[in-house]
N, C-alpha and C positions, 0 to 999 in steps of 0.2 A: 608204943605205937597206937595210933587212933582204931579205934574197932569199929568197925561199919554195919548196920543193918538194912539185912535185903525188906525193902518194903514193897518189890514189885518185880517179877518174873517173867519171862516168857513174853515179849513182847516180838511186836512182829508189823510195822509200819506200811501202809499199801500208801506210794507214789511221796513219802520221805518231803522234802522242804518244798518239793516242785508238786508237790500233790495238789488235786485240783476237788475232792471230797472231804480233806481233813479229819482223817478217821485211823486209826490202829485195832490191832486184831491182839489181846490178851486172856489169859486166863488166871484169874483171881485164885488159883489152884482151892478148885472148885469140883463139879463134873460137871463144868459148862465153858463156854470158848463163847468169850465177849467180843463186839466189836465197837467200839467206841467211840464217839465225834469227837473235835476240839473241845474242852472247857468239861469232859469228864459223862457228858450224856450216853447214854446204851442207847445204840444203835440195835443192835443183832444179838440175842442171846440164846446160844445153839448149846441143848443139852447133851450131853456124850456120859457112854456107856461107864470107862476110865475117866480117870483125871487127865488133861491137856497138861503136858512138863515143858514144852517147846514147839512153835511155830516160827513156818518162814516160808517167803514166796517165792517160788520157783517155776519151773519148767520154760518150752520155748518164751512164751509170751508172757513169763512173770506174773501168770493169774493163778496158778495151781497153788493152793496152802499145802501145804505138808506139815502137817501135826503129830507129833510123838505125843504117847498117852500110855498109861500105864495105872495099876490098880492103888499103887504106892507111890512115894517118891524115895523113901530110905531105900537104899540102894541094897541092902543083905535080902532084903523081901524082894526086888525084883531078879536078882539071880535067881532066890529062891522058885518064885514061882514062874517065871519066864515069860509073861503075857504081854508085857510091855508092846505095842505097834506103831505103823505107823498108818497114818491115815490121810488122804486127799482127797479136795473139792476144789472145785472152781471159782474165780470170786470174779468179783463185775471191774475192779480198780487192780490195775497190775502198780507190781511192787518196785520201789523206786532202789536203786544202786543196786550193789551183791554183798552179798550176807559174809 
């Protein structure tokens, strides 16, 4: 069986094929949450307390990010020490389809 490597995480697309800014929200498991234009440009680089594991856009109008963040990513250290949250902010481009 072919073996696969993750070479990118946590991605999270505001307004998807119909998008009218061409931009994604990732985080290079980092303690920072990128946001990116087409063709690999930084946009936005928002530093955070945790590491960002997971984003995606929600609430009524699809503008709310919701970011899981946590001190770790090995999962024995996050039972261990239970910090793991979640976190949301508002963003200007709502998010295209449902997650």
């Amino acid at each position: 069986m072919r073996q696969f490597k993750i070479l990118l995480d946590s991605l999270c697309f505001g307004a998807g094929p119909r998008r009218h800014d061409n931009r994604l929200y990732y985080s290079p498991m980092t303690h920072e949450l990128l946001r990116v234009k087409q063709g690999g440009q930084v946009a936005e680089r928002s530093k955070r307390e945790q590491m960002p594991i997971a984003c995606v856009l929600g609430g009524p109008a699809r503008r709310t990010l919701f970011l899981l963040s946590s001190e770790s990513i090995d999962p024995d250290a996050c039972r261990a020490k239970r910090n793991s949250r979640i976190e949301t902010t508002e963003v200007e481009v709502a998010g295209a389809g449902w997650p």
